[in-house]
BAFIKOL-7696 format. One record per residue (C-alpha): x, z, y; residue in one letter. Coordinates in pm, whole numbers, padded with zeros to 5 digits, always signed. Layout:
N
XZYA/...
//
This chain:
168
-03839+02826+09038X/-04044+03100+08914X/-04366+02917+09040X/-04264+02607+08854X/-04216+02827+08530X/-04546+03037+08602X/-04684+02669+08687X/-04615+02524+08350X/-04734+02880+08155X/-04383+02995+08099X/-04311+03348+08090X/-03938+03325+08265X/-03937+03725+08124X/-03987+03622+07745X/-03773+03346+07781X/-03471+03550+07877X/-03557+03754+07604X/-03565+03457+07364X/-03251+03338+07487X/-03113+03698+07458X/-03285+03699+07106X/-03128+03354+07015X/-02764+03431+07097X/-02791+03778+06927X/-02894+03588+06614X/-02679+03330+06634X/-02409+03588+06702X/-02462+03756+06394X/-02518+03456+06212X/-02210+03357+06283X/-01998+03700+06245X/-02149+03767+05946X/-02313+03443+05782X/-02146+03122+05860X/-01801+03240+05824X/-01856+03313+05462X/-02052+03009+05401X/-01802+02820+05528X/-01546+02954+05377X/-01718+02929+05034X/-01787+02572+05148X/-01364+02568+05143X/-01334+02695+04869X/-01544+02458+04747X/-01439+02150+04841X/-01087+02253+04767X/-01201+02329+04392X/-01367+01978+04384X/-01044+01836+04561X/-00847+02007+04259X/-01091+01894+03991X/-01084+01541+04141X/-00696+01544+04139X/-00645+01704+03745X/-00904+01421+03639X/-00682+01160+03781X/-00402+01306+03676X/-00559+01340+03315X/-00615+01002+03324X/-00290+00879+03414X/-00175+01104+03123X/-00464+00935+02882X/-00292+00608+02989X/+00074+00690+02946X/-00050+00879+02592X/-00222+00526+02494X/+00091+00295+02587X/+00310+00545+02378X/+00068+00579+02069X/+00043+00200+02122X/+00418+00155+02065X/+00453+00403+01857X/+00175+00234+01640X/+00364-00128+01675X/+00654+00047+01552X/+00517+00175+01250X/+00324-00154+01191X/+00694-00272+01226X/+00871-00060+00973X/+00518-00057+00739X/+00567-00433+00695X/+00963-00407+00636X/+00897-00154+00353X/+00623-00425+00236X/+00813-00680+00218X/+01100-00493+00049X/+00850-00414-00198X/+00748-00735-00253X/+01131-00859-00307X/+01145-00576-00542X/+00852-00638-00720X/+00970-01025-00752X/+01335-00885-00864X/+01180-00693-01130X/+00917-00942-01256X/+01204-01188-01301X/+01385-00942-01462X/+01159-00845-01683X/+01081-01180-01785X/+01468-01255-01859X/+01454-00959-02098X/+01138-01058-02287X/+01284-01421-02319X/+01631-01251-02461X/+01401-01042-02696X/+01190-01317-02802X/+01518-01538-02834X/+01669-01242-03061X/+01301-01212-03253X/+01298-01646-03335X/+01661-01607-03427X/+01579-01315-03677X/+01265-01519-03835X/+01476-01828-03858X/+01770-01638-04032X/+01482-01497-04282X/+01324-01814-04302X/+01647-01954-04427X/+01709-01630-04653X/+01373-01670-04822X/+01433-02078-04853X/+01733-01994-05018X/+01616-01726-05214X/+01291-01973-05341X/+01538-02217-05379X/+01772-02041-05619X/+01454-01921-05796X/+01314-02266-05817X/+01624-02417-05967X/+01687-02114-06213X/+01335-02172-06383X/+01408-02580-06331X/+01716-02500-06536X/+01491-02301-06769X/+01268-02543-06837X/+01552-02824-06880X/+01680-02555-07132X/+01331-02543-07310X/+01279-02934-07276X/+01605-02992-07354X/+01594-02747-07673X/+01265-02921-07820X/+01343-03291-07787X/+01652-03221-07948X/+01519-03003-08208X/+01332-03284-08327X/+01550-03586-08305X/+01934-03450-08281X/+02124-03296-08507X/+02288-02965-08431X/+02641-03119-08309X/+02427-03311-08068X/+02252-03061-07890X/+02531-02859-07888X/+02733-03128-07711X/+02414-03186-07472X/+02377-02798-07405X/+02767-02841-07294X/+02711-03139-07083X/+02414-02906-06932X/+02602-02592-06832X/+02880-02779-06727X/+02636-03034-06473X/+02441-02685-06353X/+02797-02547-06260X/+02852-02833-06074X/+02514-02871-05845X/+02456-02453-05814X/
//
């Protein structure tokens, strides 16, 4: 076999030495090197394994956070449009309510102006008819000054006073 080596320009020597070589390296390599890379490979891989599960979990906790603010949110919309609508009824209560009182008012207001209206007729009125009597008095006093004779008008100014008792 040693012919075949020499044959083919191998050095059967230097390759036991390379072999010896190889397996010392790849002794150390792996008593000193590969052991740690692998196990900071582990390490690793178990940190990414870790990562992977808290992002999952995060997101099933993102999920279960949106359904709850979701219903939490309807509920609110809920109760937001209750308190709306009681508002609303309020509002309506009050505007009618209102109203009523400003028709009373305005009913008391008309009533007051139609009592003075009346007042003030009746004042004008009694006004009207004392200078009407006046001026009967004066009209009276000159066409009977001139024509009648003093027993006359005094009998007319009777007749007078008594038909002004009568009517006022």
């Amino acid at each position: 076999m040693a012919d075949l080596f020499s044959n083919l320009g191998i050095d059967v020597k230097l390759l036991v030495a390379q072999a010896v070589n190889f397996l010392l390296v790849l002794w150390l390599l792996n008593r000193f090197v590969f052991k740690r890379i692998l196990g900071f490979l582990e390490k690793r891989k178990q940190g990414i394994e870790k990562g992977v599960e808290l992002t999952h979990k995060a997101e099933r906790e993102m999920e279960r956070i949106g359904e709850v603010r979701h219903r939490e949110l309807e509920k609110a919309r809920g109760l937001a449009e209750g308190i709306l609508e009681k508002a609303k009824v309020k509002g309506n209560d009050m505007e009618q309510e209102f109203a009523a009182k400003a028709r009373g008012e305005a009913e008391v207001l008309l009533q007051k102006a139609h009592m003075e209206g009346e007042r003030k007729k009746q004042d004008v009125l009694r006004e009207a008819e004392a200078e009407l009597r006046d001026r009967a008095f004066q009209l009276a006093e000159k066409v009977l000054s001139r024509s009648l004779t003093k027993k006359d008008e005094a009998l007319l100014r009777e007749d007078l006073f008594n038909e002004v008792r009568r009517h006022g």
